[in-house]
Structures are given as C-alpha cells and as structure tokens.
C-alpha positions in Angstrom: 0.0 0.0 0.0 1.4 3.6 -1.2 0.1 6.9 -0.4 0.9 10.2 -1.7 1.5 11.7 1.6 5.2 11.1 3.9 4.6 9.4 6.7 7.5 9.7 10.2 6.6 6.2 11.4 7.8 7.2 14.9 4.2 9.6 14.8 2.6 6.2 15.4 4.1 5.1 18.4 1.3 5.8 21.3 1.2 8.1 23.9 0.8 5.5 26.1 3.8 3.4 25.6 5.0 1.0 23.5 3.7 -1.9 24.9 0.1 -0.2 24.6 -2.7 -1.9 22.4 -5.5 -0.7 24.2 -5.7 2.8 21.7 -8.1 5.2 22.7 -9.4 2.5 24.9 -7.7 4.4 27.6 -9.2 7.4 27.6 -12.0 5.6 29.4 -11.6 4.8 33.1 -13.7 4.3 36.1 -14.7 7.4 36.9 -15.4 8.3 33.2 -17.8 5.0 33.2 -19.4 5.8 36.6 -20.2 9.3 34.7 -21.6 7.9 31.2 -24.2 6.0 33.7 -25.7 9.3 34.5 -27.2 10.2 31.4 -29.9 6.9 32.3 -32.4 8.2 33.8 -35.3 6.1 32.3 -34.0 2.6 31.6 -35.2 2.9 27.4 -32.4 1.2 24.9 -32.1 2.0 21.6 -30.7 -0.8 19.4 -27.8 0.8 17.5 -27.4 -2.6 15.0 -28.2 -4.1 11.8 -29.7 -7.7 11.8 -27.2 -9.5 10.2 -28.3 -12.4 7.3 -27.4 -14.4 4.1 -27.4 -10.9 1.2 -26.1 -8.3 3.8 -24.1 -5.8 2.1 -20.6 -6.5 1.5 -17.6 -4.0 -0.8 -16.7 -6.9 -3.1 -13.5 -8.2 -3.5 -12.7 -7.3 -0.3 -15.2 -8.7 1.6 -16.6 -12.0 1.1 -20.6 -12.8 1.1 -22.3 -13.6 5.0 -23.2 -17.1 4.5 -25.3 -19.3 7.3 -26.8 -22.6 7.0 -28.1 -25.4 9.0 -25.3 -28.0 9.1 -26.8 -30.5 11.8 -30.6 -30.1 12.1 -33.0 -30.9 14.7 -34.8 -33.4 12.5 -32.4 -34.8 11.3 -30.6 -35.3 14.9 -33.2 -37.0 16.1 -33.7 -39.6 13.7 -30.0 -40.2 14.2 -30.4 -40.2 17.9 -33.2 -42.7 18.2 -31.2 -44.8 15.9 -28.8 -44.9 18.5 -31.8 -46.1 21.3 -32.6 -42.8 22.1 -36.4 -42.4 23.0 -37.1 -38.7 24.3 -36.4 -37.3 20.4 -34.2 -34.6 21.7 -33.8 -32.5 18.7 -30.7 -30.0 18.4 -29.8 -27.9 15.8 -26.5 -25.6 14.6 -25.3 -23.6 12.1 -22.4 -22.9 10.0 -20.9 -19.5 9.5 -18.6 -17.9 6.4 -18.0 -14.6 6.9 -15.6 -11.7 6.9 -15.8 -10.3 10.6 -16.5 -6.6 9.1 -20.4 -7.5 8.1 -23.4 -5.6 9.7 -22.9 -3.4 12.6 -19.1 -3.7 13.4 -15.9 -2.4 15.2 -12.5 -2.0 13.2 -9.6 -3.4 15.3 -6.3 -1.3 15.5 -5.3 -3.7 13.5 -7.1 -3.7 10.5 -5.0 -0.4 8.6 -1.7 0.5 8.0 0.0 3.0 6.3 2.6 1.5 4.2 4.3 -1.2 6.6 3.2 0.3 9.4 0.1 -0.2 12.0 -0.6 1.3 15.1 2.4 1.9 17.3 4.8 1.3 15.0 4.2 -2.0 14.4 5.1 -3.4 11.2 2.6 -5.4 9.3 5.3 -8.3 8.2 5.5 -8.7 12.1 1.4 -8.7 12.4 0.1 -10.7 9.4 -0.3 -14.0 10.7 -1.4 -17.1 8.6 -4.3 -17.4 11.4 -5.0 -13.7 11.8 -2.3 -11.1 13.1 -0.3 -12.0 15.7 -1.0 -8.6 17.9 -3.1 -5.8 17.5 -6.4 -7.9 17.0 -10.0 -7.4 18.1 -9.1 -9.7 21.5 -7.6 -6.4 22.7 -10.8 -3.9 22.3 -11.3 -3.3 25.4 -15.4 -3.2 26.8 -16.5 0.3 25.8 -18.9 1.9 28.5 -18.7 5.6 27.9 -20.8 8.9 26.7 -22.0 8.4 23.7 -23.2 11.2 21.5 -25.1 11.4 18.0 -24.6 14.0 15.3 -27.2 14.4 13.0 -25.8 15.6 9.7 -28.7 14.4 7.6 -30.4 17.3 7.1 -27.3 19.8 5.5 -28.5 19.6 2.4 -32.1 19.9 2.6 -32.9 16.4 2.9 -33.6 13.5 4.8 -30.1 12.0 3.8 -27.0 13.0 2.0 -25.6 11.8 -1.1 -22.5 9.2 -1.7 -19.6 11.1 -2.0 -20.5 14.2 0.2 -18.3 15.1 2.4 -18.9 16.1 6.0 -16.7 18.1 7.0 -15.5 19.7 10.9 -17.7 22.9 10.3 -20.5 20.6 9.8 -20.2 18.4 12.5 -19.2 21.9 14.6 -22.2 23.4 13.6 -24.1 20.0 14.6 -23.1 20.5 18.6 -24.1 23.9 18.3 -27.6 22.9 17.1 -27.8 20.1 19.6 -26.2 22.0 22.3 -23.6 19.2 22.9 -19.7 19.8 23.6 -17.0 16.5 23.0 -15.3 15.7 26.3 -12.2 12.9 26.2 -13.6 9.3 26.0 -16.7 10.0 24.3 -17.9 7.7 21.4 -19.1 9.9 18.6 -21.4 8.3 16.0 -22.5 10.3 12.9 -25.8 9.9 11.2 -26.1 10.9 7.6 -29.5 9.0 7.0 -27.3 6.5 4.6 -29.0 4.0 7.0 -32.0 4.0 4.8 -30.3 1.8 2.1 -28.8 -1.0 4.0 -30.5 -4.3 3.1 -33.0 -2.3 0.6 -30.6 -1.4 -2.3 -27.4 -2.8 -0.9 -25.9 -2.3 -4.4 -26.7 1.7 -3.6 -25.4 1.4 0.1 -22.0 0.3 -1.3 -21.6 2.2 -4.6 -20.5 5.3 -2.4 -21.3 6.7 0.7 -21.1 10.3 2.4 -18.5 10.8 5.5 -16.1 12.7 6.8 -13.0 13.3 5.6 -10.1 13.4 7.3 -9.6 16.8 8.7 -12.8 16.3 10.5 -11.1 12.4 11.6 -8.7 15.0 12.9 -10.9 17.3 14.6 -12.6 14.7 16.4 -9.5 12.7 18.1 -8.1 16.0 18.8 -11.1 15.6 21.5 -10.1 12.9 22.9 -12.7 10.4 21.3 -12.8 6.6 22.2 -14.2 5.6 18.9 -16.2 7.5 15.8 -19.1 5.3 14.2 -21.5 5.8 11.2 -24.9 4.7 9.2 -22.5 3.7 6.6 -20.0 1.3 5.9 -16.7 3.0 5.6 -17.4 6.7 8.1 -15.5 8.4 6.3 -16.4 9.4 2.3 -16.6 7.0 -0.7 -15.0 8.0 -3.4 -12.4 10.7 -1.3 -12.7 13.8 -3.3 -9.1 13.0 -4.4 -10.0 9.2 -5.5 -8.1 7.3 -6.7 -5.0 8.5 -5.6 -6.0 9.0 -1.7 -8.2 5.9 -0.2 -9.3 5.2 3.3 -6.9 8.4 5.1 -9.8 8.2 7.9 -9.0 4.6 8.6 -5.6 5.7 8.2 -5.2 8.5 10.8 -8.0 6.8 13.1 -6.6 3.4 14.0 -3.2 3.8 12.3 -2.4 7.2 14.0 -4.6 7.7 17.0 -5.8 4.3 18.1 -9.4 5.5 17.6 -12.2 2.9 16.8 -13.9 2.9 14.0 -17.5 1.1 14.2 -19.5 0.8 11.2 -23.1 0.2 9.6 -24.6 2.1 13.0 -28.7 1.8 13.2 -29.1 5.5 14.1 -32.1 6.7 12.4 -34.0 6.0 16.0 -31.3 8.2 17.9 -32.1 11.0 15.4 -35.6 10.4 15.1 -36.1 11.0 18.9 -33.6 13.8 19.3 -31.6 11.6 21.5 -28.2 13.2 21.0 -26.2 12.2 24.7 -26.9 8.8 25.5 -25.2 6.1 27.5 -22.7 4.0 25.0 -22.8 0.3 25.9 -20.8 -1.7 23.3 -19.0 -5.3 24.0 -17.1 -7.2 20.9 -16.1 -10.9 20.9 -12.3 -11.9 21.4 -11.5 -13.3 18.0 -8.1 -13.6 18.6 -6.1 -12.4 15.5 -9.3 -10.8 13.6 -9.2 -7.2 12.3 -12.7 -6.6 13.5 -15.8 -8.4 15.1 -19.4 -7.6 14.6 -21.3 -5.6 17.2 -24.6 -4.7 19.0 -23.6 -1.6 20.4 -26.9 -0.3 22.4 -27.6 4.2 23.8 -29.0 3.3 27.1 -31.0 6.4 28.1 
C-alpha cells in the first residue's frame, strides 16, 4: 500500500507506551464510566445494529458474502439419535458461518490499517500478518467500551432527509451540529455520525455500497483531537466514498484513526431511531467478541438512556 503523503513512522508510536494496544481505549476509566451512567435516567435502549443475514451488504473483493446454513438439524438429529436407542427425540440444531468479521454493525480493530508497513504503534505489518489472523493488535484487545455516547445528526445539510454518496462532511459541519444540539465532546466520548445512509442498508445494498457520504479526514482529525474513544457511522466505511481525491488518496480516515490515534472505527450504526427521537447524549454500551487475531468483530452496540 502507497500513499501520496510522507509518513514519520515514529508519529505512530502511542502516547501510552510502546507496549500499549489498548488505543483510545484508555481514555475511558472508572470514573469516566461511573459518569456515562448518569445520562440513564429512564432505563429505554435504543438498538444501534443491523440484523445480520445471508445478502447483507458486502464491498466486493474485499469482503466476502455472510453465508449461514443449517449444518446438523433438529430433524435430522433425532432420527440419528433414536437410531442410537434414544427415546425422548431430543432435537438439536446448529449452524455454519462464512464470513468476513467486518459485516453488519461492526468495530474495526487497530489492526485492520496500516500505512505502508506500518500499523498502530509502529508495528510493522510483516511482524502482524499471521497465517491465522495477526499475531497482535487484533480485536481480542478492544477493550469493553462503556462511555458517553453522542449522535450528530448531519442528515439534514442539504435539505434532505439524507446525503448523497460522496458528500463530504466536514469539521464545520459536525461543529455546527453541537451547536444545534447544544452538545460539547469531552475525552472518551464515542461519537457516531448519522447521515441517514442507514436508509439503504438491506434495501438497495448495491446503492449502500456504490458510495457513501463521510467525513474526511480533517474532520477524523478534529474529532480525536477531543479525545474520542471511537467515531461510528450509518454507513459502511465513516469516512467518504470516493475521497474527493480518489483514486490517488483511499481510506486516510482509517488511516489516521486506528493507524495514528488508536481510535475505533465502528460501522453500519442503526441510528435513524437516535435521530428520530432527538436523543443526542446517551449512554454508549458496546462489547465485541475476542477473536483472537481478527481485524474486527461484529457488534450490537446499544444508547442506554
């Protein structure tokens, strides 16, 4: 992978030591948690996922098909089973699962970017690509993420209920978003942008991952300057498809977020409820699986209100 853009690989190493694999992760701490449970005052959840299933969107070739089937079914089991002597026809059934962990609602490892042959903290990807996964840096490490979360509603800039692949939102526009929702970033907050993309995922997935509007990276910027946790998104990238300078500059959020910062990046958000309801500060609850080695996991990430 090549940019246009000179990189000093020693502006990857984290502030929080070389050893560190946690990111942003800790920015969050007890205290910060203990606050973020203060913003629950009547015990309503908002679902902030996608149910995931066989056709889910995917950016081909990247990102191979969902795929579930019934391998040993219950009907099958039990004919098997009373074969075997078996009388009470106990019936048991389970699946079989190909996927890429970044489908539906999902969290980006550290892991999952570099620029050039580097990843977070100066790691070098010929250290980190594993045949099983990488060998550091994978979604095991997430830590739980209980923390403020706040939504931006950017849907609207244009006039409409959504905005349009390839529009960029940019740090006035998600400055001028707190204003209008009274709302100020503190450290450790998750931030997750609505651009009303939502409306196409599982309805014209060809349309959802054609192009999609985001932020670009000055905004990326803007946001872990405050001290963010994590930035999330209706959409499947965050950031803007095609980059106003495509092709020669792809992906620079994913770049500075989990290359640079150790931010999250969590994608494919279920926020049109959130915006619906004016719910802007909200109590972030979201736990991902310990794949060990995989550059991401999918999610149900839930505001808690």
């Amino acid at each position: 992978m090549t940019t246009s853009c000179v990189h000093d690989h020693a502006s990857f190493t984290s502030r929080w030591g070389s050893e560190d694999r946690l990111g942003a992760g800790n920015l969050m701490t007890p205290a910060s948690r203990l606050a973020a449970l203060k913003w629950v005052e009547e015990g309503h959840i908002f679902d902030l996922s996608h149910v995931i299933e066989n056709g889910a969107p995917r950016m081909a070739p990247n990102q191979t098909p969902f795929v579930m089937t019934l391998g040993p079914r219950a009907d099958n089991v039990i004919r098997r089973r009373r074969a075997s002597g078996a009388t009470n026809d106990a019936g048991t059934s389970l699946e079989r699962i190909e996927m890429t962990t970044h489908v539906g609602t999902h969290i980006d490892a550290l892991g999952h970017a570099t620029i050039g042959e580097y990843m977070y903290n100066g790691l070098r990807v010929e250290d980190m690509l594993g045949d099983f996964g990488l060998n550091d840096l994978g979604i095991e490490h997430a830590p739980p993420i209980l923390t403020r979360g706040v939504c931006l509603d950017v849907s609207g800039l244009d006039g409409g209920d959504f905005l349009d692949a390839g529009r960029v939102v940019r740090q006035e526009d998600l400055e001028r978003a707190c204003e209008a929702q009274n709302v100020s970033l503190t450290a450790g907050d998750v931030v997750c942008i609505y651009t009303g993309w939502q409306r196409f995922f599982m309805r014209d997935n060809d349309r959802y991952v054609s192009g999609e509007p985001g932020i670009d990276e000055v905004a990326a910027q803007w946001l872990t300057q405050h001290g963010v946790v994590a930035i999330g998104a209706d959409n499947m990238a965050v950031e803007v498809i095609p980059h106003p300078k495509h092709p020669e500059i792809v992906l620079p959020v994913h770049q500075h977020t989990l290359v640079e910062s150790g931010v999250y990046l969590i994608e494919n958000l279920a926020l049109a409820e959130l915006a619906e309801n004016q719910r802007y500060v909200f109590c972030f609850i979201l736990l991902a699986t310990k794949f060990k080695g995989a550059t991401g996991c999918p999610v149900r990430p839930v505001a808690l209100v």
